[in-house]
C-alpha positions in Angstrom: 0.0 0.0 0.0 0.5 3.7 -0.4 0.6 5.9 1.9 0.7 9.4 0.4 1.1 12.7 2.4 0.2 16.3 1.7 0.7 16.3 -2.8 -0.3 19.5 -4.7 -3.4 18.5 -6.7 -7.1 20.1 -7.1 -8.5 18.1 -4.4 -6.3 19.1 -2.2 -6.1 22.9 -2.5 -7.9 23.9 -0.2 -5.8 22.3 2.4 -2.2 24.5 1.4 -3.3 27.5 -1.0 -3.7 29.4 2.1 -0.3 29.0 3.6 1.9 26.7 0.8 5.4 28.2 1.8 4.7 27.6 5.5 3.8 24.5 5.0 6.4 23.2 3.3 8.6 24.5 5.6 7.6 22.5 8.4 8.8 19.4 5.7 12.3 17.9 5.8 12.0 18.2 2.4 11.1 21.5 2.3 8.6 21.3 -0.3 5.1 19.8 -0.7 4.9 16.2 -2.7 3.4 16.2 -6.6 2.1 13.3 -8.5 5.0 12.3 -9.6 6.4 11.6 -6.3 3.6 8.8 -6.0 4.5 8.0 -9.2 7.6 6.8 -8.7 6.5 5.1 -5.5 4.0 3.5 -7.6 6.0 2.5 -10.3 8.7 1.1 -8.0 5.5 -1.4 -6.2 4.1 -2.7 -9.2 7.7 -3.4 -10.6 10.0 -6.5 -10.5 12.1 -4.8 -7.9 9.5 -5.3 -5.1 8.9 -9.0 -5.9 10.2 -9.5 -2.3 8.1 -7.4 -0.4 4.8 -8.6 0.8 2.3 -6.8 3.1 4.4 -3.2 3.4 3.5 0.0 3.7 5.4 2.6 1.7 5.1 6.2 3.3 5.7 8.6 0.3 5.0 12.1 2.5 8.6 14.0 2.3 9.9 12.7 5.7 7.1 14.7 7.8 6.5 11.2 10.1 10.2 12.2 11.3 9.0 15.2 12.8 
C-alpha cells in the first residue's frame, strides 16, 4: 500500500493555497509532494524490484513522520 502525504493536486487545494510556503517549511523536504512523487513510489510497487516485499506500507509524505 501507499501511503501518500500532503501532494499539490485540485482536491487538495484547499488544504495548502492558504499558507503553501509555511507548509512546506515545516517538511524535511522542504517542499510539498506532486504526483510524480507517488509515481515513482508507484511504479517502484508494481515493478519486478519489489517482488520481495509482501504486506508493506510505503510512506511517500517527504519525511514529515520524522517530525
Amino acid at each position: 500500500a501507499l501511503a501518500p502525504g500532503l501532494v499539490k493536486t485540485d482536491m487538495s487545494r484547499v488544504l495548502y493555497e492558504s499558507g503553501e510556503d509555511a507548509i512546506a517549511q515545516r517538511h524535511p523536504s522542504r517542499r510539498l509532494g506532486v504526483p510524480d512523487d507517488i509515481a515513482g513510489a508507484a511504479l517502484f510497487a508494481a515493478s519486478d524490484a519489489s517482488s520481495w516485499m509482501t504486506g508493506e506500507t510505503i510512506a511517500v509524505e517527504g519525511g514529515i513522520l520524522l517530525i
